[in-house]
C-alpha positions as CSV (number, residue, x, y, z in Angstrom):
1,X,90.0,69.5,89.0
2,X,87.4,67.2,87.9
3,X,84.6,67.9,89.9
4,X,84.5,71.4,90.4
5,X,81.5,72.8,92.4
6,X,79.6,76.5,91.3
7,X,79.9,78.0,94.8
8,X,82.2,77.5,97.3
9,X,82.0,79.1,101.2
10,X,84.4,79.6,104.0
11,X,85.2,81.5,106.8
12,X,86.7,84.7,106.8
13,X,89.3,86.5,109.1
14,X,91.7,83.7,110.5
15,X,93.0,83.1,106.7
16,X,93.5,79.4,106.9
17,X,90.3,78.2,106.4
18,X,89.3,80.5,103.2
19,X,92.3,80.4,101.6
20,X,92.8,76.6,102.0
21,X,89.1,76.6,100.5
22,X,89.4,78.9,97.9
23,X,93.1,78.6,96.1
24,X,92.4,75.2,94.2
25,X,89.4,77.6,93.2
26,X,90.7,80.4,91.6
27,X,91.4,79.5,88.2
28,X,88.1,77.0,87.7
29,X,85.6,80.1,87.5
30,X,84.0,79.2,90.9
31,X,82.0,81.6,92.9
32,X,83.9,81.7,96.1
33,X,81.6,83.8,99.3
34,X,84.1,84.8,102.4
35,X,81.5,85.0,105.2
36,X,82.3,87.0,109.3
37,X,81.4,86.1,112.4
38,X,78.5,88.7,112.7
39,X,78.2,88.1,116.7
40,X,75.3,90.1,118.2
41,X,75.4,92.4,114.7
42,X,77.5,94.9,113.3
43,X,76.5,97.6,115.2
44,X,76.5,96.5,118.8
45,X,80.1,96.3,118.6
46,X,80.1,92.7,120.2
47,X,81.2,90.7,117.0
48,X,84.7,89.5,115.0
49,X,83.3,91.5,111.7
50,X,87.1,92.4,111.1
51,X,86.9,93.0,107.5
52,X,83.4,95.0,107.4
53,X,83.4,96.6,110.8
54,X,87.1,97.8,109.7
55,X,88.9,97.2,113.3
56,X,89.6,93.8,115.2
57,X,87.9,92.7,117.6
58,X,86.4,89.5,119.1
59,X,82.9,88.6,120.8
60,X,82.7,85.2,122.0
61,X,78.6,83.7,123.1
């Protein structure tokens, strides 16, 4: 790539979007930040947190 950024961030937890972000990434030492949908907060249990809250679930405002 020619103009390759320092940081790069995408949604997490559908796939597509991270992974369509991130793979032209991986070899061009590029920080790369997977971010969740953190709904109300971890611990109300109303959020889409699937890979830190460890179970799937979906909470839509």
């Amino acid at each position: 790539m020619k103009n390759v950024p320092d940081t790069v961030i995408a949604c997490v937890g559908g796939g597509s979007n991270a992974i369509g972000t991130f793979y032209p990434m991986i070899d061009n030492g590029v920080e790369m930040i997977g971010v969740e949908a953190a709904g109300k907060g971890l611990k109300t249990g109303m959020h889409s947190a699937t890979l830190n809250a460890g179970k799937k679930a979906c909470y839509m405002v």
